[in-house]
C-alpha positions as CSV (number, residue, x, y, z in Angstrom):
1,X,-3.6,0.4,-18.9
2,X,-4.1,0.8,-15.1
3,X,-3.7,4.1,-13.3
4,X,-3.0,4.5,-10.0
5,X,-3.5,7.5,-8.2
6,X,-2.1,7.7,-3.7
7,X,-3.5,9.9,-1.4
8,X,-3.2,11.0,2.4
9,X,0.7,11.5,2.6
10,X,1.9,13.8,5.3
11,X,3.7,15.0,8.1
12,X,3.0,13.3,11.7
13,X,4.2,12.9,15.0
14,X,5.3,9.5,16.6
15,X,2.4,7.4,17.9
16,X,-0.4,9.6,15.5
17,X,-2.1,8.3,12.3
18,X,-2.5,8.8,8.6
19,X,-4.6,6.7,5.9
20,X,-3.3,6.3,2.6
21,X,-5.6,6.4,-0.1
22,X,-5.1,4.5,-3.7
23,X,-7.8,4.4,-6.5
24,X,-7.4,2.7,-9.7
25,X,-9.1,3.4,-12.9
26,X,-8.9,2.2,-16.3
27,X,-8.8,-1.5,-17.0
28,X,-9.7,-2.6,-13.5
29,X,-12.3,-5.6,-14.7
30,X,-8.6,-7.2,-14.4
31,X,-7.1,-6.5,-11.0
32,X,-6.3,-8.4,-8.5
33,X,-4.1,-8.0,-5.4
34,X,-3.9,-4.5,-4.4
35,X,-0.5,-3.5,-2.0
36,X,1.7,-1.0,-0.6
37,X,5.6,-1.0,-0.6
38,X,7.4,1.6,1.2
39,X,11.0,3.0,0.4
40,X,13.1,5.2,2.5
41,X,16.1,7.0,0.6
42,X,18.8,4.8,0.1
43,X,16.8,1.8,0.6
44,X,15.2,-0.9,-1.1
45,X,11.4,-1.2,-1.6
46,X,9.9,-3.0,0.9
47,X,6.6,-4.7,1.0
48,X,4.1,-2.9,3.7
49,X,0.7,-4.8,3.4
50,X,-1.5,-6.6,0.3
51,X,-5.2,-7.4,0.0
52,X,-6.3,-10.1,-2.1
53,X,-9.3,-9.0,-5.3
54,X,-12.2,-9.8,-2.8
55,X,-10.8,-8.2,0.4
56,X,-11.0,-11.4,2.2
57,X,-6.9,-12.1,3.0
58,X,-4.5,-9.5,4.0
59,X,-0.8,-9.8,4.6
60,X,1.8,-7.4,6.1
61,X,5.4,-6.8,6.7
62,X,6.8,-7.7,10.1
63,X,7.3,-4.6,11.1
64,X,3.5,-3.3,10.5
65,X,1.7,-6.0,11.7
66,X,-0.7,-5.0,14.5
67,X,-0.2,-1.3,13.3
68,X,-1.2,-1.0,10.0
69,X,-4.3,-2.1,8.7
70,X,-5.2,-2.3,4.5
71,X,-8.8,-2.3,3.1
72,X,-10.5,-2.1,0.1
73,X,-13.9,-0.8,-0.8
74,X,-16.7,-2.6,-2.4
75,X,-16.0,-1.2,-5.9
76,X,-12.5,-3.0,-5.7
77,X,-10.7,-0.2,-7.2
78,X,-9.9,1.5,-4.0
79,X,-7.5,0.4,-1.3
80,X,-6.8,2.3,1.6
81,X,-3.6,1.9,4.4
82,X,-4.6,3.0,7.8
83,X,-1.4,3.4,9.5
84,X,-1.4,4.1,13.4
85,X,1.2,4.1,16.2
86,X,3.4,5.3,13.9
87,X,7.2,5.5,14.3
88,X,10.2,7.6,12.7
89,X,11.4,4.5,10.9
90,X,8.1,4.6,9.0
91,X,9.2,7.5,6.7
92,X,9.3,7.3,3.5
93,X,8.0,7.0,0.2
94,X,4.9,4.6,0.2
95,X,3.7,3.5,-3.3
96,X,0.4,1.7,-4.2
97,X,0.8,-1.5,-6.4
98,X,-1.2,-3.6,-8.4
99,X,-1.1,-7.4,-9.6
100,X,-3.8,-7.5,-13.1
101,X,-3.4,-11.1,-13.1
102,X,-3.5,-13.9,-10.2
103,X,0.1,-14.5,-9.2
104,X,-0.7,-17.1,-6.5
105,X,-1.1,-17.2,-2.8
106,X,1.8,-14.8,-0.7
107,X,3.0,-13.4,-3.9
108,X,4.4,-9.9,-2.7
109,X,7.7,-9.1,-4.2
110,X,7.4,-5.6,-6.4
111,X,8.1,-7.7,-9.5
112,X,4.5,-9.6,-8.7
113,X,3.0,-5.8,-9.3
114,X,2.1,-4.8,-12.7
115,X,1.2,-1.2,-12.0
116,X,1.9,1.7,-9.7
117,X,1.5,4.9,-8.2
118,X,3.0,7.9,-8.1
119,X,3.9,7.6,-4.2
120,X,3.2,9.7,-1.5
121,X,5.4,10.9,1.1
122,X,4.7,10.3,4.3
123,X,7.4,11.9,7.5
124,X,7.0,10.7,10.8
125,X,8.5,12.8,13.3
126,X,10.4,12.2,16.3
């Protein structure tokens, strides 16, 4: 069973920064994609950005791309979400996902993640 633990939630004004933080532990010889979905209240979970097992593809949302960035670190169980120029309409909940099995190329609906975080909050002020 795979744990996730986020990180780096916040309060921040519009056009600042945060990095999101996820590390996994437990069962993570078996992990694969790591991603974040976002969901603001009322809404639907939407994907934010995934990173393949070896770091070397990344996708994004449309409405990220070229502000948000996703890592992971050599160990493979962290993953990390810089987020910059951020705007009001990225409030909400973020959540870190996992897939422990290869789902295929641009698999990024939740129901492709086997495991998840918590979430963290993160408030972007006008």
């Amino acid at each position: 069973q795979v744990q996730l633990v986020e990180s780096g939630g916040g309060l921040v004004q519009t056009g600042g920064s945060l990095r999101l933080s996820c590390t996994a532990s437990g069962g993570t010889d078996s992990t694969y994609t790591m991603g974040w979905f976002r969901q603001a209240p009322g809404k639907e979970r939407n994907f934010v950005a995934a990173i393949n097992k070896y770091g070397g593809k990344t996708s994004y949302g449309g409405s990220v791309k070229g502000r948000f960035t996703i890592s992971r670190d050599s160990t493979k169980t962290t993953a990390y979400l810089q987020m910059d120029k951020m705007k009001p309409e990225d409030t909400a909940v973020y959540y870190c996902a996992i897939q422990s099995a290869y789902r295929g190329e641009n698999s990024y609906y939740p129901g492709d993640f086997d495991y998840w975080g918590q979430g963290t909050q993160v408030t972007v002020s006008s």
